[in-house]
C-alpha angles and dihedrals in degrees: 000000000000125000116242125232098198138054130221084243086054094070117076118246132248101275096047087057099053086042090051091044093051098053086043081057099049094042093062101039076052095054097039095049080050100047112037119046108048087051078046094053089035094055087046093055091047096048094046096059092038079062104050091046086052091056094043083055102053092045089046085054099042085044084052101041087045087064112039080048096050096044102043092060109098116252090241084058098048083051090050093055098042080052090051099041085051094048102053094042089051089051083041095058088043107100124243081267094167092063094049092040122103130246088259083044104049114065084049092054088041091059099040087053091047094049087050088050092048082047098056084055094060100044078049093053082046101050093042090061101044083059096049101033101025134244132292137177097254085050092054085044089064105036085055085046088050097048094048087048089050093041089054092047088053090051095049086054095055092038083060085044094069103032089063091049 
């Protein structure tokens, strides 16, 4: 048999139990209440404005990357694209003419169409050498040419437009 270290009189009663649980109980909700809500309030503050500095900082740097890249792009470029966003919302807001033309109509609208196609390759073969060889002043000259050709091309097709309504 083994020998006992401790005695029945050694443990506490029933009552000394409940009274030790229960300042055990209020030692830790004490220490809890105490310890963590201001760190709780404290980390919300601070990620909050963690949070707002982050956001002034990505729109800082948008705001400076927009610029340096805005301004680093060469004027003739900056022409070349106002020319090519008119000129596609211009053929965007053109209707499918060819599939309401008539049989007289349509090979007239089909080569008018064709002839804009063949024009937007060489404004691409234009545009792609003036980025790999730079611009000159010939080059501009017949960009411009090419866009009014194109231009008058896109007119002649809404002028048809209307004389066949």
């Amino acid at each position: 048999m083994k020998p006992k270290f401790y005695t029945p009189n050694d443990s506490p009663s029933e009552m000394e139990r409940e009274s030790m649980w229960n300042q055990i109980e209020l030692a830790v909700a004490e220490q809890k209440l105490h310890t963590l809500k201001p760190l709780h309030w404290r980390s919300f503050w601070f990620g909050c404005a963690a949070s707002i500095l982050i956001l002034l900082s990505v729109i800082g740097l948008y705001a400076v990357t927009k610029t340096l890249f805005s301004e680093s792009r060469p004027q003739a470029y900056i022409l070349d694209s106002t020319y090519e966003r008119a000129m596609n919302q211009l053929i965007s807001v053109t209707p499918n003419l060819v599939k309401q033309a008539g049989e007289v109509e349509r090979p007239i609208l089909e080569s008018k169409i064709k002839n804009i196609e063949d024009l937007d390759a060489m404004i691409d073969e234009i545009r792609n050498d003036m980025l790999l060889n730079g611009s000159s002043d010939i080059k501009r000259r017949q960009l411009k040419r090419l866009y009014a050709m194109k231009m008058d091309h896109v007119k002649e097709l809404l002028l048809l437009d209307e004389v066949s309504m």
